[in-house]
LUMTOR-539059 format. One record per residue (C-alpha): x, y, z; residue number from 1. Coordinates in nm, 4 decimals. Layout:
# LUMTOR-539059
<rec><u>X</u><v>Y</v><w>Z</w><seq>NUM</seq></rec>
...
***
This chain:
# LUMTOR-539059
<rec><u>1.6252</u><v>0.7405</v><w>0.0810</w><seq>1</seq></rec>
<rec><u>1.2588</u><v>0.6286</v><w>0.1818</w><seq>2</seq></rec>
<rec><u>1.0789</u><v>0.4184</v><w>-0.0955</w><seq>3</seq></rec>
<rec><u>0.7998</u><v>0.6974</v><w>-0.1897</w><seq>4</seq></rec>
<rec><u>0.4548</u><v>0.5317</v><w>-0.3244</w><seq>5</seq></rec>
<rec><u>0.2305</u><v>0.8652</v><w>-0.3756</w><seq>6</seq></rec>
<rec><u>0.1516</u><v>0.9304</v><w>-0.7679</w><seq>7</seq></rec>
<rec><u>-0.0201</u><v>1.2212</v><w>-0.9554</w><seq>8</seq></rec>
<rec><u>-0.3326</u><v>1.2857</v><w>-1.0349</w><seq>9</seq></rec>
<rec><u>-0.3992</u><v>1.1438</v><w>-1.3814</w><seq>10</seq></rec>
<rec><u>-0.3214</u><v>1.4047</v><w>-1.6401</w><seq>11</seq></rec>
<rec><u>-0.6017</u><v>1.2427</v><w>-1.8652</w><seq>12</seq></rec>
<rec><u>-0.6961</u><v>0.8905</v><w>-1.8573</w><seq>13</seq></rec>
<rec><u>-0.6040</u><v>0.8298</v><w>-2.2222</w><seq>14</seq></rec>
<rec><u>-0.2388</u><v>0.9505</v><w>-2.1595</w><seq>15</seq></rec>
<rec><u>-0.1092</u><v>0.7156</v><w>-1.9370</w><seq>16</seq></rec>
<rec><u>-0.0135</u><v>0.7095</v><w>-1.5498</w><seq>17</seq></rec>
<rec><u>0.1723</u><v>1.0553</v><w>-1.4838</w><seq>18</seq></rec>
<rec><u>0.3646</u><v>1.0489</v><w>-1.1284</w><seq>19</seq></rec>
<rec><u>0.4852</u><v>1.2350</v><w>-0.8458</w><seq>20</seq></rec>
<rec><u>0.6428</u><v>1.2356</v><w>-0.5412</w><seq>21</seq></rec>
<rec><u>0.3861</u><v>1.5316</v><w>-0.3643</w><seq>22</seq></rec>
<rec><u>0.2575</u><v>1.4239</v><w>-0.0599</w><seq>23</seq></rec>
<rec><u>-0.1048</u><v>1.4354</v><w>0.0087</w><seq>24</seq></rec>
<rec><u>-0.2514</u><v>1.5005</v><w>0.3045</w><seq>25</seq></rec>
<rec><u>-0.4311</u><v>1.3109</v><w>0.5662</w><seq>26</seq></rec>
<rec><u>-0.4584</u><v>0.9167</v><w>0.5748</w><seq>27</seq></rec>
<rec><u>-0.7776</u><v>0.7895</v><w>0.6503</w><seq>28</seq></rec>
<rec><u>-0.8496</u><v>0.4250</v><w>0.7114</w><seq>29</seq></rec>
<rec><u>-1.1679</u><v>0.2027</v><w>0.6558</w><seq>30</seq></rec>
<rec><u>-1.3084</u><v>-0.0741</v><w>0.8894</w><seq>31</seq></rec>
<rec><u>-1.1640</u><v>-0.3146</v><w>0.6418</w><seq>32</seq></rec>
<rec><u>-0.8523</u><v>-0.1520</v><w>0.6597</w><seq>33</seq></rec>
<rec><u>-0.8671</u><v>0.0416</v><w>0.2537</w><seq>34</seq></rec>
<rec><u>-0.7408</u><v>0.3621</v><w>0.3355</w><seq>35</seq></rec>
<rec><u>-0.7868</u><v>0.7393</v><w>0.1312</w><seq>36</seq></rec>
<rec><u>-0.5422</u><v>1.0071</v><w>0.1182</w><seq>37</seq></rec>
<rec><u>-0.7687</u><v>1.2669</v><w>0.1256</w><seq>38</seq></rec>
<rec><u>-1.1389</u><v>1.3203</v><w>0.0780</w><seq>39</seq></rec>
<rec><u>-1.2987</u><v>1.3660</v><w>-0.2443</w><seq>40</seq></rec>
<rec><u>-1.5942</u><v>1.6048</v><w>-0.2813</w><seq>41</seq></rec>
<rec><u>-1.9030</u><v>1.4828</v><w>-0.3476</w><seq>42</seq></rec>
<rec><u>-1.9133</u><v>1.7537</v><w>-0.7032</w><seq>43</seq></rec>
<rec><u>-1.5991</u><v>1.4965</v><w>-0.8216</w><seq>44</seq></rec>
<rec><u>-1.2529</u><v>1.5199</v><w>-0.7850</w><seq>45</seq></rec>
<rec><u>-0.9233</u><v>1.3705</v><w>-0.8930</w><seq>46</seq></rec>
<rec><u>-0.6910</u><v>1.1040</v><w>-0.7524</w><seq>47</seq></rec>
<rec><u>-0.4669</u><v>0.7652</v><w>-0.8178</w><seq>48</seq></rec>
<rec><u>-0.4126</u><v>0.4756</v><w>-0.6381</w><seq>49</seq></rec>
<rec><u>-0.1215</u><v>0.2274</v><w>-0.5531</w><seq>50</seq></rec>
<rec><u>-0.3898</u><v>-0.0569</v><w>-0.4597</w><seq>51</seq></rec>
<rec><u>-0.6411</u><v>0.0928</v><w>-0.2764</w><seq>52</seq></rec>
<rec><u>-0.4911</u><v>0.4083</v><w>-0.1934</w><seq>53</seq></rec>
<rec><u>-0.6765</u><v>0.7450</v><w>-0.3530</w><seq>54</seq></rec>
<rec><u>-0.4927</u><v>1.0850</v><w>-0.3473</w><seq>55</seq></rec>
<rec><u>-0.7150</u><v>1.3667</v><w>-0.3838</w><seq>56</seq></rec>
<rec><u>-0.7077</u><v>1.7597</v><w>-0.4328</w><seq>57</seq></rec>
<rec><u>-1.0327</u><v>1.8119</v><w>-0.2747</w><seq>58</seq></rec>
<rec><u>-1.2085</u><v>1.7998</v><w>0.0879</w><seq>59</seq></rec>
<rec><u>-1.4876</u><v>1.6812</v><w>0.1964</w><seq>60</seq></rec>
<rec><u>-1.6367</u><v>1.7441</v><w>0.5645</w><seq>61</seq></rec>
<rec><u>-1.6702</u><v>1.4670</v><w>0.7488</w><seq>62</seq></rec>
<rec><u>-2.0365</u><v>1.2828</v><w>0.7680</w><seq>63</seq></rec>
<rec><u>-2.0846</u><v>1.4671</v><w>0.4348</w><seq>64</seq></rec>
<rec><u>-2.1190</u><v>1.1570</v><w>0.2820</w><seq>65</seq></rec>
<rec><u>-2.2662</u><v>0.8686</v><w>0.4690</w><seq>66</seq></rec>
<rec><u>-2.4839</u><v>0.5347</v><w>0.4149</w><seq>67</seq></rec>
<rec><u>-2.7436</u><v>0.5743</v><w>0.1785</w><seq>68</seq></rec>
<rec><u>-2.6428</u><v>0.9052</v><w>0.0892</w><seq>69</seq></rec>
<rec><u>-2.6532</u><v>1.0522</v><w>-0.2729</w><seq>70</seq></rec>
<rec><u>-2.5111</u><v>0.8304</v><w>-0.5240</w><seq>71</seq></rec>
<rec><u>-2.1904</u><v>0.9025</v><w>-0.7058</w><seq>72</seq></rec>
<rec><u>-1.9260</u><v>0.8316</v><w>-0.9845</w><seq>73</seq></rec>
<rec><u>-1.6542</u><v>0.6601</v><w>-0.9889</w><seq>74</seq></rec>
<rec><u>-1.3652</u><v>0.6207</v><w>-1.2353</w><seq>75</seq></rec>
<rec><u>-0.9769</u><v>0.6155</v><w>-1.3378</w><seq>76</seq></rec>
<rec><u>-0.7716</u><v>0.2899</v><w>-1.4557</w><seq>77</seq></rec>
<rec><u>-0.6683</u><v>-0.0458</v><w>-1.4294</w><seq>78</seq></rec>
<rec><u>-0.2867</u><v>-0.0992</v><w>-1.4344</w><seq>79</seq></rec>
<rec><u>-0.1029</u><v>-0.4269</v><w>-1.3814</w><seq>80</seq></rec>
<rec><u>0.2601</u><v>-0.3463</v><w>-1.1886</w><seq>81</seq></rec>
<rec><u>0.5987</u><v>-0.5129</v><w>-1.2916</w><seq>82</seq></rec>
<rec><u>0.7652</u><v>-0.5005</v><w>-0.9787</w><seq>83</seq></rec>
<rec><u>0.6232</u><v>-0.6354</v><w>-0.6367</w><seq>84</seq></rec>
<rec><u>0.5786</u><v>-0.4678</v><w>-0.4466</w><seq>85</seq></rec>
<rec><u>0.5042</u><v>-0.1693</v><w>-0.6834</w><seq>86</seq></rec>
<rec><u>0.6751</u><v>0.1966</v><w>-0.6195</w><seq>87</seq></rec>
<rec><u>0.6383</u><v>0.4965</v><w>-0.7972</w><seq>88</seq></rec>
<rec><u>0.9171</u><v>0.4284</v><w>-1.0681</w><seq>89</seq></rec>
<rec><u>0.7380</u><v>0.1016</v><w>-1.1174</w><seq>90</seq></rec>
<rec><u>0.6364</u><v>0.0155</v><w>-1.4913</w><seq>91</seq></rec>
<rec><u>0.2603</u><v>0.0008</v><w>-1.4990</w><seq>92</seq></rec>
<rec><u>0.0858</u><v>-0.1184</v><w>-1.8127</w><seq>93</seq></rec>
<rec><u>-0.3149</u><v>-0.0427</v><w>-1.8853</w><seq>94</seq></rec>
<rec><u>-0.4871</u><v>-0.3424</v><w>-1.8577</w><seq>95</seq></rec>
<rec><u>-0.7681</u><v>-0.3762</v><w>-2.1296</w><seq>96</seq></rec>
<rec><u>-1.1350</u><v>-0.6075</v><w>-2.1415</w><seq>97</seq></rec>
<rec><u>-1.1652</u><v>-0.6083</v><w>-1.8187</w><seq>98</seq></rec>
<rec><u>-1.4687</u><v>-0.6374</v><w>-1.5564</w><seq>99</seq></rec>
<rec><u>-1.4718</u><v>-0.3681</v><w>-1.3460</w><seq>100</seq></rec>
<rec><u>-1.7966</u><v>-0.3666</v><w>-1.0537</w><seq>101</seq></rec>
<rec><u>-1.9226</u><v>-0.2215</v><w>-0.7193</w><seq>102</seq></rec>
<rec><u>-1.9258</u><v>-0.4803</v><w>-0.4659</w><seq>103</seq></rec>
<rec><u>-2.1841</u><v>-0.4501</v><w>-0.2153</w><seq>104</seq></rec>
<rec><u>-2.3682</u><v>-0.1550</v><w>-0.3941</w><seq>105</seq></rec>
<rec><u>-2.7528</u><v>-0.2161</v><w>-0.4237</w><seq>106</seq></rec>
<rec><u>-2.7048</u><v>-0.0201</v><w>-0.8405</w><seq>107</seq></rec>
<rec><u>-2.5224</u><v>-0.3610</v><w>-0.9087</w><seq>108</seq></rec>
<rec><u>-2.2747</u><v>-0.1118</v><w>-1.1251</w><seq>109</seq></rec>
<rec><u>-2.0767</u><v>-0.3108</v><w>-1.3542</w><seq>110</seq></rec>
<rec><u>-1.8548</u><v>-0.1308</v><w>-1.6759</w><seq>111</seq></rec>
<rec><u>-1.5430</u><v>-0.3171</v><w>-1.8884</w><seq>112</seq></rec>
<rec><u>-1.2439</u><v>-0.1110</v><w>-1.9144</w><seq>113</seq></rec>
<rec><u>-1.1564</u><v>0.0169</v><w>-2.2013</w><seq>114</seq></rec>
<rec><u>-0.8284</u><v>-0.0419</v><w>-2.4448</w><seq>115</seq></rec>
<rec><u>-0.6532</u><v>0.2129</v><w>-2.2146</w><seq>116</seq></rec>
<rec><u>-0.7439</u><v>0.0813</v><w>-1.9155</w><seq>117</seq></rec>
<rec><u>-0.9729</u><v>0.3456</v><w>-1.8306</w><seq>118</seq></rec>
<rec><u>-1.3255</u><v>0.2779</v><w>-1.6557</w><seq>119</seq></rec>
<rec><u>-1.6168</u><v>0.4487</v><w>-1.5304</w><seq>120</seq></rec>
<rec><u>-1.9191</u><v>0.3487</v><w>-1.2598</w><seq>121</seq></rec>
<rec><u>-2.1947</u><v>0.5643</v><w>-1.1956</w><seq>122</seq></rec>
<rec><u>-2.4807</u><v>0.5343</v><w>-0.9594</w><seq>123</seq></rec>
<rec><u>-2.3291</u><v>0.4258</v><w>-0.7105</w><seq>124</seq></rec>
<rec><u>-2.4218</u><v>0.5087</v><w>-0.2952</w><seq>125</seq></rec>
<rec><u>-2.1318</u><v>0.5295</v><w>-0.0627</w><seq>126</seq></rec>
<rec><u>-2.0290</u><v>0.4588</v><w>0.2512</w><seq>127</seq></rec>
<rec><u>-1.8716</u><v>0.6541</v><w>0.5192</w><seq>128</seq></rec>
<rec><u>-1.5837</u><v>0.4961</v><w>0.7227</w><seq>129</seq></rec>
<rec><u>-1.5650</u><v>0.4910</v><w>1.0574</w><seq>130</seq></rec>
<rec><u>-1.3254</u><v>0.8020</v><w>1.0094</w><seq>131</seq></rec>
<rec><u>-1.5580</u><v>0.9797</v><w>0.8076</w><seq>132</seq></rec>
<rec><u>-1.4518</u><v>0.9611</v><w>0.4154</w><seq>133</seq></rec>
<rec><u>-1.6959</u><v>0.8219</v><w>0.1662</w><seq>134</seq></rec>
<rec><u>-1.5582</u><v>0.5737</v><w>0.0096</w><seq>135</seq></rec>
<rec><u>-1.6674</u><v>0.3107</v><w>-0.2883</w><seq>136</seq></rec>
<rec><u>-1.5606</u><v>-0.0884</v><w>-0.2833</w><seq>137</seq></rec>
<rec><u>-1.4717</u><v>-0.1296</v><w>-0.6795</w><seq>138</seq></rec>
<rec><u>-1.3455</u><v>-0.4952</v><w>-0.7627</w><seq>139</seq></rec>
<rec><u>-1.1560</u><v>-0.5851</v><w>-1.0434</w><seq>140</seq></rec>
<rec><u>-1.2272</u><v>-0.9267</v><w>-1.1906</w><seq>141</seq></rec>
<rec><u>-0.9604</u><v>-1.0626</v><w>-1.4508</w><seq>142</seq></rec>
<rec><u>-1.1080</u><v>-1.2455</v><w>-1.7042</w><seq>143</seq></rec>
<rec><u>-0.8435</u><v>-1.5448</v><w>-1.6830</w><seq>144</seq></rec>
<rec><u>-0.6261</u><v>-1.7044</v><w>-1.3784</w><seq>145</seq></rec>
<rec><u>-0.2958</u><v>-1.5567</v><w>-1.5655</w><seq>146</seq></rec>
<rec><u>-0.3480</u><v>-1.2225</v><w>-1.3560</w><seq>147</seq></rec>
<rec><u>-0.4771</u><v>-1.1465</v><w>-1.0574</w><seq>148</seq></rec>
<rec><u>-0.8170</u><v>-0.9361</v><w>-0.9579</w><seq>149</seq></rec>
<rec><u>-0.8072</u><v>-0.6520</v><w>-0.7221</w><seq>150</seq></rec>
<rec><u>-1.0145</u><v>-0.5318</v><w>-0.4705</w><seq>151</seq></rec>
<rec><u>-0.9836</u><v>-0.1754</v><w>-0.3129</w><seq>152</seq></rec>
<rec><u>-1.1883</u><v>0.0780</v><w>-0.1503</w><seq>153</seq></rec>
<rec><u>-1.1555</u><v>0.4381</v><w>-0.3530</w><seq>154</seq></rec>
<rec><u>-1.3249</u><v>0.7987</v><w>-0.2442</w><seq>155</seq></rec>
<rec><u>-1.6313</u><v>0.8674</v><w>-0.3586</w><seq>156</seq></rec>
<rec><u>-1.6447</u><v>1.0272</v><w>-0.6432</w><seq>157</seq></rec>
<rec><u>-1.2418</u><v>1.0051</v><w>-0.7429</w><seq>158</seq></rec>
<rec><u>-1.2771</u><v>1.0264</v><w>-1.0935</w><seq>159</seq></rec>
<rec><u>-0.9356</u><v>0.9370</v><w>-1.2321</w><seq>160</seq></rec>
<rec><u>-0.8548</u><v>0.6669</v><w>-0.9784</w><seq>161</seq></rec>
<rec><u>-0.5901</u><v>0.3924</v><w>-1.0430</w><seq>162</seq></rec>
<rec><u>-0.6252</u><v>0.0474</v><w>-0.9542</w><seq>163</seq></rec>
<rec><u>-0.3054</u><v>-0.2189</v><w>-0.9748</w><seq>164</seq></rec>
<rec><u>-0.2586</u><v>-0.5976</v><w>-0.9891</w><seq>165</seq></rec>
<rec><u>-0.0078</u><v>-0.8187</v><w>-1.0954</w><seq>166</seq></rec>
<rec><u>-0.0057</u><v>-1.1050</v><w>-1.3529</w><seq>167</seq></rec>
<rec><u>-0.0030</u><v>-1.4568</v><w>-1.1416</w><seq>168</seq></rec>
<rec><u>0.3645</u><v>-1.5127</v><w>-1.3175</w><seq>169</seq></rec>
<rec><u>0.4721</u><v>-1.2201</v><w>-1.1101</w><seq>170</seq></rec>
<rec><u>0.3533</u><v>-1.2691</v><w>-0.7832</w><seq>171</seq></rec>
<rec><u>0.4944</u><v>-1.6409</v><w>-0.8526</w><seq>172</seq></rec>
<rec><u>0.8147</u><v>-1.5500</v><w>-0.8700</w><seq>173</seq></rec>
<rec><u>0.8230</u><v>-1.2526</v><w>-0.6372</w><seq>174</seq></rec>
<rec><u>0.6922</u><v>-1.5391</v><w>-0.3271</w><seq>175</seq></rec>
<rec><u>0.8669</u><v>-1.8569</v><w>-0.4952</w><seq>176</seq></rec>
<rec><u>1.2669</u><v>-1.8510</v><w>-0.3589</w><seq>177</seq></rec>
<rec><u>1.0556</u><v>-1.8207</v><w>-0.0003</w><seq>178</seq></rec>
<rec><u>0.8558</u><v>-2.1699</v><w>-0.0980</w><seq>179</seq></rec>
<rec><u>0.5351</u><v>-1.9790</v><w>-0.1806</w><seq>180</seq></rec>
<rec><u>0.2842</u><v>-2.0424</v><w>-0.4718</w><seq>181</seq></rec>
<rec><u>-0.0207</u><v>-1.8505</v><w>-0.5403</w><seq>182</seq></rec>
<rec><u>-0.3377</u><v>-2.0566</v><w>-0.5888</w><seq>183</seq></rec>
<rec><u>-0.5961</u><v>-1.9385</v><w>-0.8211</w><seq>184</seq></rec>
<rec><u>-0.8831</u><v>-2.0589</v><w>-0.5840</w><seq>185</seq></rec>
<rec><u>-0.7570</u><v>-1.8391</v><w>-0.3010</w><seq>186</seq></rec>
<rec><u>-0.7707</u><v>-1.4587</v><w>-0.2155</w><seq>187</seq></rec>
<rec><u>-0.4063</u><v>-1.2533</v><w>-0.1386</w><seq>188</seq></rec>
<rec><u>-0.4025</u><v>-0.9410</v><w>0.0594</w><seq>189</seq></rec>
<rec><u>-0.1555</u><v>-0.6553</v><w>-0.0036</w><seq>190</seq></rec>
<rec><u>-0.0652</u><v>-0.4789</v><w>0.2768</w><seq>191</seq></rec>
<rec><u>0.0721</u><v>-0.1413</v><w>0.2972</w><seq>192</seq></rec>
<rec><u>0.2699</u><v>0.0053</v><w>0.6858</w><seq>193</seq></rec>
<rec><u>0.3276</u><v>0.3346</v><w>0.6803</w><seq>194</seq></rec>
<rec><u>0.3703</u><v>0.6315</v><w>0.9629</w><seq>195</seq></rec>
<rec><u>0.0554</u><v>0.8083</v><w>1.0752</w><seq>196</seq></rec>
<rec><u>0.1929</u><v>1.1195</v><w>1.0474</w><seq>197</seq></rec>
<rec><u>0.4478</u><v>1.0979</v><w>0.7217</w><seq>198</seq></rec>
<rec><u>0.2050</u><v>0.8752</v><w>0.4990</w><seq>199</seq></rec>
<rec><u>0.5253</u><v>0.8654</v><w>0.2436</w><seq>200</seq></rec>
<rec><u>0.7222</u><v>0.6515</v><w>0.4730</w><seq>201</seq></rec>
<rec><u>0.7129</u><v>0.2741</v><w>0.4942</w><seq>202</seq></rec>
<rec><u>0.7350</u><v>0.1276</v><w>0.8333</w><seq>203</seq></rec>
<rec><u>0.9543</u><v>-0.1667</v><w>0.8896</w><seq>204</seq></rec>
<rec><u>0.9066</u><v>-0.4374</v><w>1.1789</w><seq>205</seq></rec>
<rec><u>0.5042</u><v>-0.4867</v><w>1.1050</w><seq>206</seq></rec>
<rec><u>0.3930</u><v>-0.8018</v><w>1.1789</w><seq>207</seq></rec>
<rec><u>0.0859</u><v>-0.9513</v><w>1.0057</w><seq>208</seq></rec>
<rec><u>-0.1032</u><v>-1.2275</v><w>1.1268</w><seq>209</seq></rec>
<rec><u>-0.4117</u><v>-1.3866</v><w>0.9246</w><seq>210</seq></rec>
<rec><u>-0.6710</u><v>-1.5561</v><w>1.1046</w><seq>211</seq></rec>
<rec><u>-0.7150</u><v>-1.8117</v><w>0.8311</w><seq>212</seq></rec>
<rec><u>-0.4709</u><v>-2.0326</v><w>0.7307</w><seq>213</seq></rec>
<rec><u>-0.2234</u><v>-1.8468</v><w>0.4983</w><seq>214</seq></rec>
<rec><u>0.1539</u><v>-1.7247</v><w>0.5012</w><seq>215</seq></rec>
<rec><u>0.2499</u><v>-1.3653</v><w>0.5585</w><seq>216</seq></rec>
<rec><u>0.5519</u><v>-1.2678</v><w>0.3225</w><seq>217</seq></rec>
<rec><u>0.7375</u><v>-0.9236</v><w>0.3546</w><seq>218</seq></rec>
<rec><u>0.9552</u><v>-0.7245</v><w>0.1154</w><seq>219</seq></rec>
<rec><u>1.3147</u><v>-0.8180</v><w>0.1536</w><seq>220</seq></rec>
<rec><u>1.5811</u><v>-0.5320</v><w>0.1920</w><seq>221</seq></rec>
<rec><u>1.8617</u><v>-0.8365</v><w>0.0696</w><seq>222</seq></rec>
<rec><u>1.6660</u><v>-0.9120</v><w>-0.2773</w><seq>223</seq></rec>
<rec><u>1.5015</u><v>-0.6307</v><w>-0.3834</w><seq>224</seq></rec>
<rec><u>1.2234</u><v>-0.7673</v><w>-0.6379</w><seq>225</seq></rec>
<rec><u>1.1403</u><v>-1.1134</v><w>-0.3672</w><seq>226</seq></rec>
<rec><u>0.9424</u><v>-1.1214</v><w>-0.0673</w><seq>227</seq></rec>
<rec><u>0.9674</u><v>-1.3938</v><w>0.2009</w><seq>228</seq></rec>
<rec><u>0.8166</u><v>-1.5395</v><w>0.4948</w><seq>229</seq></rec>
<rec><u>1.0486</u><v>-1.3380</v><w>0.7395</w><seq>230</seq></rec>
<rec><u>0.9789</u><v>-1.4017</v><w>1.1182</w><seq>231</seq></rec>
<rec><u>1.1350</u><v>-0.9978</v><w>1.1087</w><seq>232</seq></rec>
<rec><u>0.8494</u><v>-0.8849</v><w>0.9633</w><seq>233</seq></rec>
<rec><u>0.8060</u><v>-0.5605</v><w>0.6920</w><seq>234</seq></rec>
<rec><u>1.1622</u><v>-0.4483</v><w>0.5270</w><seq>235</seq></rec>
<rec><u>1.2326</u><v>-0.0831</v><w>0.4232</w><seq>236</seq></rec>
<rec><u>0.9536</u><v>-0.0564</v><w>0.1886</w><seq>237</seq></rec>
<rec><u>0.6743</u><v>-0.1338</v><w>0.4842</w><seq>238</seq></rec>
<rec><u>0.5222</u><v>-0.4092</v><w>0.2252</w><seq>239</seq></rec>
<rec><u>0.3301</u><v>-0.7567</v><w>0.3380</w><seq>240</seq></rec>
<rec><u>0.1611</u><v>-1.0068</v><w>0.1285</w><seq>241</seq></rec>
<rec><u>-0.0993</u><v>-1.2798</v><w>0.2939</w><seq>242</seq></rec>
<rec><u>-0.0869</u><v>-1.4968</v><w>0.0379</w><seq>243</seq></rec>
<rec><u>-0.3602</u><v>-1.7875</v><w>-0.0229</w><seq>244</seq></rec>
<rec><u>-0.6242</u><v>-1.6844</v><w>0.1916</w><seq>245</seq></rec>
<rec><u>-1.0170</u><v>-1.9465</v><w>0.1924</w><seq>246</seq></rec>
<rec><u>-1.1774</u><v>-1.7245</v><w>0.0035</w><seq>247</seq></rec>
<rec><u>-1.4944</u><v>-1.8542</v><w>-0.1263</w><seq>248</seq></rec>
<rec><u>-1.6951</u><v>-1.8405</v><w>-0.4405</w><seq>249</seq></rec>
<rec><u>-1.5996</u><v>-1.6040</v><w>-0.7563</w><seq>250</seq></rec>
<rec><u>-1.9320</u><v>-1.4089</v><w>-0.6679</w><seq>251</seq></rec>
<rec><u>-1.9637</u><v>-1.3351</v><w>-0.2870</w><seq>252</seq></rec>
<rec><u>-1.5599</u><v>-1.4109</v><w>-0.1597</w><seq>253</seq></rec>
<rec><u>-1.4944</u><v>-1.4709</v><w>0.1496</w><seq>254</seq></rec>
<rec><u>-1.3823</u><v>-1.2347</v><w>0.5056</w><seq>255</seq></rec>
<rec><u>-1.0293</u><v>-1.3024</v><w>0.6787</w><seq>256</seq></rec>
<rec><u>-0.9320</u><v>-1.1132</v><w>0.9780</w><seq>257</seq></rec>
<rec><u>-0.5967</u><v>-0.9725</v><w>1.0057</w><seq>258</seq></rec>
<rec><u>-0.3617</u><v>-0.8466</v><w>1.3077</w><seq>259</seq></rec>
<rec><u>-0.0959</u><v>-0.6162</v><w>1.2855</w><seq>260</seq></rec>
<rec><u>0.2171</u><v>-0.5890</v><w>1.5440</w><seq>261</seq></rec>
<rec><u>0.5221</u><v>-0.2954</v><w>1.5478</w><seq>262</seq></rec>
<rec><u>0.7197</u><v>-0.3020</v><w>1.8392</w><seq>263</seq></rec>
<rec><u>0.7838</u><v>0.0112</v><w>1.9978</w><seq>264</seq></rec>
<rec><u>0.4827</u><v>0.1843</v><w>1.8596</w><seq>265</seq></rec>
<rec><u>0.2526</u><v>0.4004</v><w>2.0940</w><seq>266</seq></rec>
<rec><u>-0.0488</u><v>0.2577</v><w>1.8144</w><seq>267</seq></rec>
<rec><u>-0.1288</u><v>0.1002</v><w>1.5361</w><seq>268</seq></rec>
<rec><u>-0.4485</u><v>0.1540</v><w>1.3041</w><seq>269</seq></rec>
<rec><u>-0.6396</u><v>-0.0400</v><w>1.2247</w><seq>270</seq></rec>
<rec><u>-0.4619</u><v>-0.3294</v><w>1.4960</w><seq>271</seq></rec>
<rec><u>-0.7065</u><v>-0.5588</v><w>1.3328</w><seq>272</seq></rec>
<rec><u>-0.9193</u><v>-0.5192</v><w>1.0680</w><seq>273</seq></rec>
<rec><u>-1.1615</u><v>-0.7440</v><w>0.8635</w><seq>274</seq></rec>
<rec><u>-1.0838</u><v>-0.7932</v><w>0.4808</w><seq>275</seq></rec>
<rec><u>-1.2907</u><v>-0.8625</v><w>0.2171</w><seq>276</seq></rec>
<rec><u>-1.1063</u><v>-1.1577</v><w>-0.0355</w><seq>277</seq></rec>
<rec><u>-1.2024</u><v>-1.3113</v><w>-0.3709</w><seq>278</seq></rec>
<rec><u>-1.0193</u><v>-1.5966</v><w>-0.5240</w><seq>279</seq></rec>
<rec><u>-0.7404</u><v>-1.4917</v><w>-0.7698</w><seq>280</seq></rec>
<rec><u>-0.7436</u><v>-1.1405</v><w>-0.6426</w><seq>281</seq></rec>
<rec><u>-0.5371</u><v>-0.9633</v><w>-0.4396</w><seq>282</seq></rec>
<rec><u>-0.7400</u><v>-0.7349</v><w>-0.1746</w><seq>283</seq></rec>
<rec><u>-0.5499</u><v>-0.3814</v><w>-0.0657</w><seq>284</seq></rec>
<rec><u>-0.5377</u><v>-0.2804</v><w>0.2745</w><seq>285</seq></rec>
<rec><u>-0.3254</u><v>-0.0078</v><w>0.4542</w><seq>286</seq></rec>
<rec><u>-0.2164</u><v>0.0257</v><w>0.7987</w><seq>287</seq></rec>
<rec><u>-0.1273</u><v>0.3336</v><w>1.0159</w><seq>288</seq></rec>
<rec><u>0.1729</u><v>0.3330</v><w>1.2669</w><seq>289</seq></rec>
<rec><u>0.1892</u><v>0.6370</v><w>1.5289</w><seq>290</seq></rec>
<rec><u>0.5275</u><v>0.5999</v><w>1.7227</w><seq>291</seq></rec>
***
């Protein structure tokens, strides 16, 4: 059976991180890569995220939202995942105390979640993607190198979003048995394959190439739980992990450029895409494969 990663909309913010296997409907991918399920309307709307992905239950037209167009809210929770990589049975606790801003965003937004996890950012003017959702960069900052930040793009206006990390222990040991080590002075990116047209399912085979110098490890269908350096690329659950990537300062981060190979595929989108990265934090980007 395919590894599923969609979850439900949050039933209420306070009550925890309610799931489902529904799929949502189209994928839509940013220049950097962050992708949204759907589009949220610009009146609010609904949606949670593995990483950087946002399902929502309502549409917006495309160019509806664009730069420098009416500013928005933002909200939903912070949740740090037990497993990596994270599916939908994975244990997710609420992360508390935590810094929680718009990157980029001229309101200079910033909020602290609260002891549920839960956060909210308002004022904030989004951008369109180059396939027309309006989307919000929200960043994550961890107040100590014992877990990891998280950067993701989320629709405007999602208003019960969720964001996930890890603690640094955990990625250690999920990259470890494959000789890696996470550095807290360098960025990771999470990378998510799936098919263009089934969202739900994982594609195996991707290759991902950095342009910096950092190691590309993939989920591994012999140890579930462990991810290694395979030269095979993704396993079943279509997972990569570019792990210690220059990322700069704490305050501005740093750009890497990433590549993305399937053999056999008729496309793959975004082939290459630029990534924002932040030291200690791990960026989330998705990928679409049409075969």
């Amino acid at each position: 059976m395919r590894a599923k990663w969609l979850l439900l909309a949050l039933a209420a913010p306070a009550a925890g991180c309610g799931k489902t296997e529904t799929r949502p409907g189209t994928l839509l991918c940013g220049d950097a890569g962050e992708c949204t399920w759907s589009h949220v309307s610009g009146t609010g709307g609904t949606g949670t995220t593995d990483g950087a992905v946002t399902t929502g239950d309502a549409a917006l037209a495309d160019g509806a939202l664009t730069d420098g167009a009416t500013s928005v809210s933002v909200g939903g929770s912070l949740t740090v995942l037990a497993e990596v990589p994270g599916t939908v049975t994975t244990v997710r606790a609420p992360i508390t105390g935590w810094t929680i801003a718009a990157v980029d965003d001229p309101s200079g937004a910033t909020t602290v979640t609260d002891s549920t996890g839960v956060f909210s950012l308002g004022g904030l003017t989004p951008v369109a993607d180059p396939f027309g959702a309006a989307v919000v960069a929200v960043r994550a900052i961890a107040p100590a190198a014992t877990s990891l930040g998280a950067y993701a793009r989320i629709a405007a206006n999602a208003t019960a979003t969720e964001i996930s990390t890890w603690t640094a222990d955990r990625l250690l040991q999920s990259v470890s048995t494959g000789g890696g080590a996470p550095s807290s002075d360098l960025g990771h990116v999470a990378v998510r394959v799936v098919l263009a047209s089934d969202p739900g399912a994982p594609v195996a085979g991707a290759i991902v190439t950095p342009s910096a110098s950092a190691t590309a490890f993939y989920d591994s269908d012999l140890t579930p739980g462990q991810l290694t350096p395979s030269g095979g690329g993704t396993g079943a659950k279509g997972f990569a992990l570019v792990l210690n990537v220059p990322a700069g300062d704490t305050g501005s981060g740093s750009t890497v450029s990433l590549s993305v190979q399937v053999a056999g595929a008729t496309s793959v989108v975004p082939a290459t895409q630029t990534v924002r990265v932040f030291p200690n934090t791990v960026s989330w980007v998705w990928v679409r494969v049409v075969r």
